[in-house]
C-alpha positions as CSV (number, residue, x, y, z in Angstrom):
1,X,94.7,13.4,132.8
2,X,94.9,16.9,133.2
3,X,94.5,20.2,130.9
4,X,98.0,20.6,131.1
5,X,98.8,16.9,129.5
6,X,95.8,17.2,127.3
7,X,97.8,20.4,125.5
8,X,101.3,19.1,125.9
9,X,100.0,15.9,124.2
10,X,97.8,18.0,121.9
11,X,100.8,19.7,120.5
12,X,102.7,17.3,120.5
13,X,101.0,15.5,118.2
14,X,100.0,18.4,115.8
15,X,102.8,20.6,116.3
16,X,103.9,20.7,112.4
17,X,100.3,20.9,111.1
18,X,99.9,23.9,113.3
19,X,102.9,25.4,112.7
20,X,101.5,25.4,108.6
21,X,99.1,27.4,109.0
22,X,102.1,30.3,108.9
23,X,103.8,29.2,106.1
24,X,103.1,30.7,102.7
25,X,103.3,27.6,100.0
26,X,101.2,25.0,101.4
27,X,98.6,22.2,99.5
28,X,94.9,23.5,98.3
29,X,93.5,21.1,101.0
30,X,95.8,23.3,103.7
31,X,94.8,26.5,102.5
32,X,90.7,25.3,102.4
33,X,91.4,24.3,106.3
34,X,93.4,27.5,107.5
35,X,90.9,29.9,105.7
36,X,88.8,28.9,108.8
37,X,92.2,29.6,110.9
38,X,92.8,33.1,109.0
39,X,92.3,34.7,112.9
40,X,96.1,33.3,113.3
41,X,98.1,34.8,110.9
42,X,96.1,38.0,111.4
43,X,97.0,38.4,115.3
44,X,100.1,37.6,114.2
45,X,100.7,40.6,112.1
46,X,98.7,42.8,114.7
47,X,101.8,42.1,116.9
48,X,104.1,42.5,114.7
49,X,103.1,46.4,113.9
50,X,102.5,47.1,117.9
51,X,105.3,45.2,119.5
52,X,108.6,46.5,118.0
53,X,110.3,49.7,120.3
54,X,112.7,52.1,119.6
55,X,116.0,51.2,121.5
56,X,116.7,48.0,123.3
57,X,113.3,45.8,124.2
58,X,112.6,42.1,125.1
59,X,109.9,39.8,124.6
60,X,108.2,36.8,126.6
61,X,106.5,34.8,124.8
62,X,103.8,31.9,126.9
63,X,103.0,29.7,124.4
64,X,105.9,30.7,122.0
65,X,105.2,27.3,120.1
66,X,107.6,27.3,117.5
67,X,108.2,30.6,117.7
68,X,107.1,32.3,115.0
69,X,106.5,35.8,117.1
70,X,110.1,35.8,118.4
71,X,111.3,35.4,115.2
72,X,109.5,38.0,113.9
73,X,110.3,40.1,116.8
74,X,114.0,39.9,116.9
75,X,114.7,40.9,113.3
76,X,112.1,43.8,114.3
77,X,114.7,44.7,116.6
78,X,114.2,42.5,119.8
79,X,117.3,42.2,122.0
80,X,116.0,39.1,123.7
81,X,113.1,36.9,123.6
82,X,112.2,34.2,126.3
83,X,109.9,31.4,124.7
84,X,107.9,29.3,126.7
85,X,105.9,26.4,126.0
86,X,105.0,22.7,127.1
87,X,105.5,20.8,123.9
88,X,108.6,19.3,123.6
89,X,108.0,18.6,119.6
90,X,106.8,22.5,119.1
91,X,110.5,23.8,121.2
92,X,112.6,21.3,119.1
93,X,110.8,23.3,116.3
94,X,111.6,26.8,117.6
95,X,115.3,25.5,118.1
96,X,116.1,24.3,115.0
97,X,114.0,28.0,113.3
98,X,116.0,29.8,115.9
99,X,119.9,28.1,115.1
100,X,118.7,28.8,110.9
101,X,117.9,32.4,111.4
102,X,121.1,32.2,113.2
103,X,119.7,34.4,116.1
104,X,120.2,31.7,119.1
105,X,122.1,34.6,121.2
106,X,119.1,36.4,121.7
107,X,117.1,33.5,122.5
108,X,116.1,31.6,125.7
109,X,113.8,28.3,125.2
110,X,112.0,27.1,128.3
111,X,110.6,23.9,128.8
112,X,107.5,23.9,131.2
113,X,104.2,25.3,132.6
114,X,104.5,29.3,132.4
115,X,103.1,28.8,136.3
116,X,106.4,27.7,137.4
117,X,108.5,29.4,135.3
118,X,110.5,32.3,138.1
119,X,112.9,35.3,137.0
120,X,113.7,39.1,137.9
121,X,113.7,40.4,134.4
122,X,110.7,42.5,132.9
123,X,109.7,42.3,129.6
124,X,109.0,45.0,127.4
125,X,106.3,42.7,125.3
126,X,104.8,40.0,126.7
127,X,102.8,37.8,124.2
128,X,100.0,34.9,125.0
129,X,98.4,34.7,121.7
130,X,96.5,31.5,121.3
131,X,97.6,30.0,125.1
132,X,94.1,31.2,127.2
133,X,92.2,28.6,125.0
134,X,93.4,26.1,127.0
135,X,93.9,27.0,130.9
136,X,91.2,25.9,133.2
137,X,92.1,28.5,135.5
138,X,93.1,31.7,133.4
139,X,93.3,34.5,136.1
140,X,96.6,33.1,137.6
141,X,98.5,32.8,134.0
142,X,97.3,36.4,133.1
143,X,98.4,38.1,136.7
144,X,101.7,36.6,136.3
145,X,102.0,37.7,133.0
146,X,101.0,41.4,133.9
147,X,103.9,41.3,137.3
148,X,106.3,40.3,134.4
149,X,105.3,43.3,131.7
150,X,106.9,46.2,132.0
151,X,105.3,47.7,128.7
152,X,102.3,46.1,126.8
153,X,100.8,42.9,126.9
154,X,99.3,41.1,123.8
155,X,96.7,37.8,124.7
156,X,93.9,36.1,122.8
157,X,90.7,34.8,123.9
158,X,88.4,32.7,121.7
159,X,85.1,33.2,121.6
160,X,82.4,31.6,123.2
161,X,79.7,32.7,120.4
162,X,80.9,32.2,117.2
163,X,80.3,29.7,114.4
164,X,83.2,27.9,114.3
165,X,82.8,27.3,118.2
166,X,80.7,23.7,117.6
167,X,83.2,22.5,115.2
168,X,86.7,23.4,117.4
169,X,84.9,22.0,120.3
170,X,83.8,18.6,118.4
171,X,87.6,18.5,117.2
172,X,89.0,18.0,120.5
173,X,86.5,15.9,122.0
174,X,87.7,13.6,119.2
175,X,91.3,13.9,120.1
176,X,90.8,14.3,123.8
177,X,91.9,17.3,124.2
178,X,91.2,20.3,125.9
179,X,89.9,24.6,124.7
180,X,87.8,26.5,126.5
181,X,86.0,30.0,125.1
182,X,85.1,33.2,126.5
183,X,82.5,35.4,126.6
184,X,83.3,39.5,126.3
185,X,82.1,40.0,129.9
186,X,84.2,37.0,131.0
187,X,87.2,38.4,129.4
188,X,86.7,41.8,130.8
189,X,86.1,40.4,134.5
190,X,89.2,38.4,134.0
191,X,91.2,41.7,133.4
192,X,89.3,43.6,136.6
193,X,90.3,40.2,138.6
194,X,94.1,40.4,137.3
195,X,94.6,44.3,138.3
196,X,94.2,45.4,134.5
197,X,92.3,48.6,134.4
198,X,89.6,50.2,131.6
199,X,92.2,53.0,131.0
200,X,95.2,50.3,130.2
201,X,93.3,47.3,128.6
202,X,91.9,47.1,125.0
203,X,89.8,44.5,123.4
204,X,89.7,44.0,119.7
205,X,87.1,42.3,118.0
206,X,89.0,39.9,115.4
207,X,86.3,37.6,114.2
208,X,87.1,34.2,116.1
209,X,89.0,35.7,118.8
210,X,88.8,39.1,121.0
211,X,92.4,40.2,120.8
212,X,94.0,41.8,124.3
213,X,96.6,44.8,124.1
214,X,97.0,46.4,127.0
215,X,99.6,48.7,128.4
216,X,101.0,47.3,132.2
217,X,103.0,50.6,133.0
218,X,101.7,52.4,135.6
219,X,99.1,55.1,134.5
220,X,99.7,58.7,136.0
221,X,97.0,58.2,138.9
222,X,98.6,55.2,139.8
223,X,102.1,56.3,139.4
224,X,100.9,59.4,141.9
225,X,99.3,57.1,144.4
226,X,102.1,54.9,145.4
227,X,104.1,58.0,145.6
């Protein structure tokens, strides 16, 4: 089977116990687990405060789940947001958040590998938060997610030292999944390897997770060059 079936299955599977960890009333048992998951919800309002633009602004989303971001983004002011993810069960979920909010104009929900996925549009945000933990081959994802940014890109990488490591890997053995961590220098080689330059890309250490922002417009150097 491969990584890509593991996590549609994955997510499939779990997609409304993960999508708990966001909610705010939830059973003591819930809150015990998701204290160990608290990296989520904070990455999640780290976007929230960088994302939003003045004026008109769009957002892809790789890994949009049920699109909790989006949301979040459009009544922040986002004129469009393009979710994409591979679980059928996590985009009925997004649907039916989207159609309550009643914001399904400024949504599009795609079905599919990000890989495949083919447009002209830029995107003034382009989000991958909690979608490099399980590529086998990262480097493609992220250079396709820097040809589509045309402002600043927001990615998570977990970890490869860190506690909780022994336990998340042990978890999807059990289910037969598939995650995969990162080391800092593998994270920063990855960027080098995808074009993304000292000058544009930031790391943030968030505990479980080093936390990408980086801006993809050109820098003045480059912007000099090509001319």
């Amino acid at each position: 089977m491969s990584s890509l079936d593991q996590v549609r299955q994955h997510f499939d599977r779990d997609a409304a116990r993960f999508d708990a960890i966001y909610a705010k009333e939830k059973s003591r048992g819930s809150r015990f687990v998701d204290a160990f998951r608290r990296v989520v919800v904070q990455r999640f309002e780290l976007v929230r405060v960088l994302a939003p633009l003045p004026g008109r602004w769009s957002v892809l989303d790789v890994g949009c789940g049920s699109c909790r971001y989006g949301l979040a983004l459009a009544r922040q002011g986002a004129a469009k947001v393009v979710g994409i993810d591979v679980s059928s069960a996590m985009l009925d979920m997004a649907r039916a958040e989207v159609e309550q909010a009643g914001l399904a104009d400024a949504f599009e929900l795609v079905a599919g590998d990000f890989l495949g996925y083919r447009t002209s549009e830029r995107f003034e945000a382009v989000l991958a938060m909690g979608y490099f933990d399980y590529l086998r081959e990262p480097l493609p994802h992220l250079a396709q997610m820097k040809a589509l940014c045309a402002g600043r890109l927001f990615a998570s990488f977990p970890k490869r030292w860190e506690w909780r490591v022994p336990i998340r890997r042990l978890r999807f053995q059990f289910t037969r999944g598939y995650v995969r961590f990162y080391s800092r220098r593998e994270v920063e080689a990855l960027l080098r390897a995808a074009g993304l330059t000292e000058a544009q890309a930031q790391l943030i250490d968030m505990g479980r997770d080093w936390i990408l922002v980086a801006n993809c417009l050109p820098t003045p150097a480059a912007a000099g060059e090509a001319r």
